[in-house]
Backbone as CSV, one residue per row, in Angstrom:
resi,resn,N_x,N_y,N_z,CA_x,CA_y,CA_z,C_x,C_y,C_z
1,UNK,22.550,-41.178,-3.620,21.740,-41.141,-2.407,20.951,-42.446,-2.279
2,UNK,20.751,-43.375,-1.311,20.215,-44.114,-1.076,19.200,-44.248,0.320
3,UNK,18.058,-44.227,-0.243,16.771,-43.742,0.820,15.994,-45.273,1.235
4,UNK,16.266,-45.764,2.560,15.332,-46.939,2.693,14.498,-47.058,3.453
5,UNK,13.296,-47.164,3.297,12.080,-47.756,3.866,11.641,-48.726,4.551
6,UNK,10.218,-48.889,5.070,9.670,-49.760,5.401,9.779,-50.723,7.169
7,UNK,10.389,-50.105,7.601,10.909,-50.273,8.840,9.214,-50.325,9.823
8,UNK,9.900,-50.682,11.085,8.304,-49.970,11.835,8.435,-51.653,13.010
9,UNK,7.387,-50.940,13.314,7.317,-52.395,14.852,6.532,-53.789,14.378
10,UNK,7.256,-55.064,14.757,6.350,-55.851,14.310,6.426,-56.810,15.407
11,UNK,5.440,-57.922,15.578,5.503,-59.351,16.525,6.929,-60.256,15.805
12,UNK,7.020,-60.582,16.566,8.039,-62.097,16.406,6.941,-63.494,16.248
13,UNK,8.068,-63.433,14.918,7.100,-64.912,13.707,7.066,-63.568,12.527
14,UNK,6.511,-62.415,13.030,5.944,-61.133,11.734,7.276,-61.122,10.589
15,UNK,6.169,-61.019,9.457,7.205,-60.242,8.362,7.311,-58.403,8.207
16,UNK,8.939,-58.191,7.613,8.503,-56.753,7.418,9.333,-56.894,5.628
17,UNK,9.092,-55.841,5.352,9.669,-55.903,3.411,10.369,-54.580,3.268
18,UNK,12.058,-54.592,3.511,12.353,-53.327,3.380,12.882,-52.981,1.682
19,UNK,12.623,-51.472,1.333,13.220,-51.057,0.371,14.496,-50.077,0.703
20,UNK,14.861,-49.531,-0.361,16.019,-49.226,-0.624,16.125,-48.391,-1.818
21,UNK,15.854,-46.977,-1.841,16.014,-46.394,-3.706,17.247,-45.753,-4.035
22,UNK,17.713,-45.875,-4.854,19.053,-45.384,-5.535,18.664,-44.524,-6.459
23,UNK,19.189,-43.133,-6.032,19.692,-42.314,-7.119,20.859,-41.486,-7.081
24,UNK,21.640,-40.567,-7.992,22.656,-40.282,-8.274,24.080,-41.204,-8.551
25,UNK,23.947,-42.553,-8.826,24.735,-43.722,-9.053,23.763,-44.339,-10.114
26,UNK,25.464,-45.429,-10.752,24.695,-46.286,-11.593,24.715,-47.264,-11.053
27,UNK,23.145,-47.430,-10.544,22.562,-48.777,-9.519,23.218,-49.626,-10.592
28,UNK,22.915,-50.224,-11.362,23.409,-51.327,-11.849,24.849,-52.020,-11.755
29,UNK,25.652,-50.882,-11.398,26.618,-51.427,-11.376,27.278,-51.450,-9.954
30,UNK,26.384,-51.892,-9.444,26.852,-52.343,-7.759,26.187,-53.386,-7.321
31,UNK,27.366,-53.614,-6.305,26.636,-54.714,-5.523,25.886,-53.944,-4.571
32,UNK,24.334,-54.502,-4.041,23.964,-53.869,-3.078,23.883,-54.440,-1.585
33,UNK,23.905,-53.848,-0.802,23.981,-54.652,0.652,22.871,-54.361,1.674
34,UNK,22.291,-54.810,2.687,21.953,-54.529,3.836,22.708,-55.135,4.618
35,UNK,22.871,-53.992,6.012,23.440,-53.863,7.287,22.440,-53.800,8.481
36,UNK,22.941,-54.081,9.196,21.846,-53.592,10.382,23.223,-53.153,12.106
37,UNK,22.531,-52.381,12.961,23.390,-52.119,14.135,22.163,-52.002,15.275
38,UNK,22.503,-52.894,16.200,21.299,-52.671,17.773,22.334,-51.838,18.139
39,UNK,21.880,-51.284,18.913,22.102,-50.765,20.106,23.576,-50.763,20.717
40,UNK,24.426,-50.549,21.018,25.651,-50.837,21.603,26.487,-51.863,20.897
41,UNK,25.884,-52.058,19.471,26.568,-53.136,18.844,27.069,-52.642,17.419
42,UNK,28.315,-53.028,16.545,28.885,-52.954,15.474,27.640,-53.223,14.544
43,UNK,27.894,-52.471,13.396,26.969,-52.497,12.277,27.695,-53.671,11.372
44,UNK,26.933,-54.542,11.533,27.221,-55.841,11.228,26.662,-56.259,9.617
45,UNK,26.858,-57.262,8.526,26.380,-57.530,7.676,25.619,-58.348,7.536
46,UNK,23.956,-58.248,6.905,23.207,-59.196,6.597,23.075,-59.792,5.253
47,UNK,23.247,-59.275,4.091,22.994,-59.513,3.244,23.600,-58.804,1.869
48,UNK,23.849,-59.555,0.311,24.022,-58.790,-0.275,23.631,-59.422,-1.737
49,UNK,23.657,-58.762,-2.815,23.335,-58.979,-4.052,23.941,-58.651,-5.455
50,UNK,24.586,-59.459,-6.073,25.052,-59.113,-7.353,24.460,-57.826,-7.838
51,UNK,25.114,-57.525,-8.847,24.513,-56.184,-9.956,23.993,-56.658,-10.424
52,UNK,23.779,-58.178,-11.164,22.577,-58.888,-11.694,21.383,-59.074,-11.630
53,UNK,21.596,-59.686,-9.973,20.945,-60.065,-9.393,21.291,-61.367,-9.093
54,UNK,21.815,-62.359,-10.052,22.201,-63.927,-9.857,22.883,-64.472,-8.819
55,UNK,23.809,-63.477,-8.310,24.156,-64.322,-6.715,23.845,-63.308,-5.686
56,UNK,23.897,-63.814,-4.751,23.342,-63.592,-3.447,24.348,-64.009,-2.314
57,UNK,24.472,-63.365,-1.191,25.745,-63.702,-0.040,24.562,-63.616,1.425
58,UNK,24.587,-64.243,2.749,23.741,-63.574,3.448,24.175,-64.454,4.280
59,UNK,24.167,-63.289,6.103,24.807,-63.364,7.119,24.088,-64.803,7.708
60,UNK,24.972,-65.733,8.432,24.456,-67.251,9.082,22.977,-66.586,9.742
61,UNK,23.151,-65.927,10.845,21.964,-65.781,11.679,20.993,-65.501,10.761
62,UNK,20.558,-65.012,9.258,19.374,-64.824,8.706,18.870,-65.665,7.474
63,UNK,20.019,-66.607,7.556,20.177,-67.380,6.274,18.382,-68.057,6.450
64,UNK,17.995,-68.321,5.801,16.783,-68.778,5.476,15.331,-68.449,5.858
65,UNK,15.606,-67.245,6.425,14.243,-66.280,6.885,13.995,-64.848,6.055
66,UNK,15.601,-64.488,5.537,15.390,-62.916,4.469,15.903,-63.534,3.753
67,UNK,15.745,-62.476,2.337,15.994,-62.615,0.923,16.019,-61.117,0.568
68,UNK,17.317,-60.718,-0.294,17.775,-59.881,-0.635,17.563,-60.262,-2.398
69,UNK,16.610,-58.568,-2.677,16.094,-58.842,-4.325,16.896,-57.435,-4.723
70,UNK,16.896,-57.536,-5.985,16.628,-55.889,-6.676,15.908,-56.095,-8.094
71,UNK,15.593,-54.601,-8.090,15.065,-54.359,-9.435,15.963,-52.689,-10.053
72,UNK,16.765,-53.751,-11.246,17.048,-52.592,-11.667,16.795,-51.406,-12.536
73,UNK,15.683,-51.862,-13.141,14.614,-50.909,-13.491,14.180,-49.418,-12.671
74,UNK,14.194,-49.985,-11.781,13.620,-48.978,-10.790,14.728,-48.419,-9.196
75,UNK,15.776,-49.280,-9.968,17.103,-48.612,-9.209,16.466,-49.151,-7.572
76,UNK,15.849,-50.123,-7.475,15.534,-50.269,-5.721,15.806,-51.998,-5.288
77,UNK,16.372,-51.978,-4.131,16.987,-53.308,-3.781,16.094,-53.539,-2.193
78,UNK,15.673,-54.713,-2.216,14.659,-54.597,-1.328,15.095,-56.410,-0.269
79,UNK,15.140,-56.022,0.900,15.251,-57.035,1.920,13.919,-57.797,2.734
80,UNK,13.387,-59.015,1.939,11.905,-59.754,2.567,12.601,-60.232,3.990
81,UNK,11.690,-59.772,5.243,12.229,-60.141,6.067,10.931,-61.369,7.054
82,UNK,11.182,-62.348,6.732,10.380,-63.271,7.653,11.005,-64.077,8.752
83,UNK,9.363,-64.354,9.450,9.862,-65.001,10.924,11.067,-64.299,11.264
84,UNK,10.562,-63.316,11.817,11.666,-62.124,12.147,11.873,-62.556,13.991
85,UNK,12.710,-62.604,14.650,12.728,-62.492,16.427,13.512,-61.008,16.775
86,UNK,13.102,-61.175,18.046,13.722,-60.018,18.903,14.794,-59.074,18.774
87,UNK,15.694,-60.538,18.209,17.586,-60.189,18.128,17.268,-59.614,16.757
88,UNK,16.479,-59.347,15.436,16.625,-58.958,14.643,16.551,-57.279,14.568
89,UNK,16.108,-57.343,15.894,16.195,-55.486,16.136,17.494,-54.887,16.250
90,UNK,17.420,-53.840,15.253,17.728,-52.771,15.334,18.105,-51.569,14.099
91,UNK,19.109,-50.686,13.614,18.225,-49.885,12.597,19.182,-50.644,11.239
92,UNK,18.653,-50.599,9.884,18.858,-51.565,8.796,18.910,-50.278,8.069
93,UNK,20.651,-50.483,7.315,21.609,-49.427,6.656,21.248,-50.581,5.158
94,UNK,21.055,-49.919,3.951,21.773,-50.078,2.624,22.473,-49.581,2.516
95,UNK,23.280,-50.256,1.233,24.894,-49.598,0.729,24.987,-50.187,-0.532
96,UNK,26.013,-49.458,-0.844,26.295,-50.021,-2.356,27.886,-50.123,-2.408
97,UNK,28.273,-51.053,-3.483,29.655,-51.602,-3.253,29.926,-51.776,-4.669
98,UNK,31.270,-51.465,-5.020,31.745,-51.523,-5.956,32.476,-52.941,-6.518
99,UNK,32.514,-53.588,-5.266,32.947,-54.963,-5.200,31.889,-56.077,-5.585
100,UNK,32.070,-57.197,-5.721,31.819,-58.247,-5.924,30.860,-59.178,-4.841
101,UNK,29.616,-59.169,-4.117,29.334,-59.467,-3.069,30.364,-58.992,-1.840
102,UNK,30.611,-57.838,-1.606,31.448,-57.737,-0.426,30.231,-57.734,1.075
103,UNK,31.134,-58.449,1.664,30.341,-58.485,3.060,31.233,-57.761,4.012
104,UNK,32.167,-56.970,3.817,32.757,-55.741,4.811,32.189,-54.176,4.681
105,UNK,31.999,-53.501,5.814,31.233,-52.155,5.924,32.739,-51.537,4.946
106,UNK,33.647,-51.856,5.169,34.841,-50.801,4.117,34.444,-50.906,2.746
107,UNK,34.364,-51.980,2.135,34.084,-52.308,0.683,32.669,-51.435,0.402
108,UNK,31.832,-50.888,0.946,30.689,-49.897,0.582,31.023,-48.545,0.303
109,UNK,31.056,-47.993,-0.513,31.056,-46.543,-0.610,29.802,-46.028,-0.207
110,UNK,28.776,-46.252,-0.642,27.230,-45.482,-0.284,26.476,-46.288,0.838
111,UNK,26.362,-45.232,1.663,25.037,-45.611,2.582,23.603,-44.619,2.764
112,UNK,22.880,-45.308,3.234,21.673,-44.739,3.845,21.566,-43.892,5.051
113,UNK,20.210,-43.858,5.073,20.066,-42.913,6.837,19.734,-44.139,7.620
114,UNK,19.292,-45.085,7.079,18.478,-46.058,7.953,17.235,-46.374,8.059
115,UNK,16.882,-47.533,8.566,15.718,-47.513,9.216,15.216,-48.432,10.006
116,UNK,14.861,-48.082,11.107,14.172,-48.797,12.164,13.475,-50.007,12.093
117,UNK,14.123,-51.557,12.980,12.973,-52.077,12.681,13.082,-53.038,14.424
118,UNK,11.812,-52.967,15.007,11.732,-53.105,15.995,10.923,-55.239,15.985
119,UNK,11.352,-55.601,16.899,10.577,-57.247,17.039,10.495,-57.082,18.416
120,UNK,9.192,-57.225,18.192,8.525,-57.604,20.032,8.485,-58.820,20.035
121,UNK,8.416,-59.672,21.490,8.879,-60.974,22.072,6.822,-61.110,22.598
């Protein structure tokens, strides 16, 4: 089961810090991902993270504003999201992947419920 947090309305320029908790899997041995889908649009890939942690993959449009962490201690993989804009709306899926940094929604076996994250203009 993977439960993620932290969602909610923010300004554009605003940061938001999403989590992500894993249980019934061995977090460690996945890659983890965030997704996100607006509105009338494909659930697209933002980001993802070794089982390590040591590499990292992440979609052009967010490259240098989020950062995709985990801690596997505590089984939770968490997306810093800064200088966030408008287009960054809409609801933000984790997953977990058995693969190697995969950046395709097929390569995930586990997802979330979601969660909301809104950027006002």
């Amino acid at each position: 089961q993977l439960v993620e947090s932290g969602g909610g309305l923010v300004q554009a320029g605003g940061s938001l810090r999403l989590s992500c908790a894993a249980s019934g899997l061995t977090f460690r041995s996945y890659t983890m991902g965030w997704f996100r889908q607006a509105p009338g649009k494909e659930r697209d890939f933002v980001a993802a993270i070794h089982w390590n942690g040591g590499r990292t993959d992440y979609a052009d449009s967010v490259k240098g504003r989020f950062t995709i962490s985990r801690d596997n201690a505590k089984n939770t993989v968490y997306l810093q999201m800064n200088s966030l804009k408008p287009e960054d709306t809409a609801v933000y899926y984790c997953a977990a992947s058995p693969y190697y940094l995969a950046d395709s929604r097929a390569s995930y076996d586990y997802w979330g419920q979601g969660t909301q994250v809104t950027v006002s203009s």
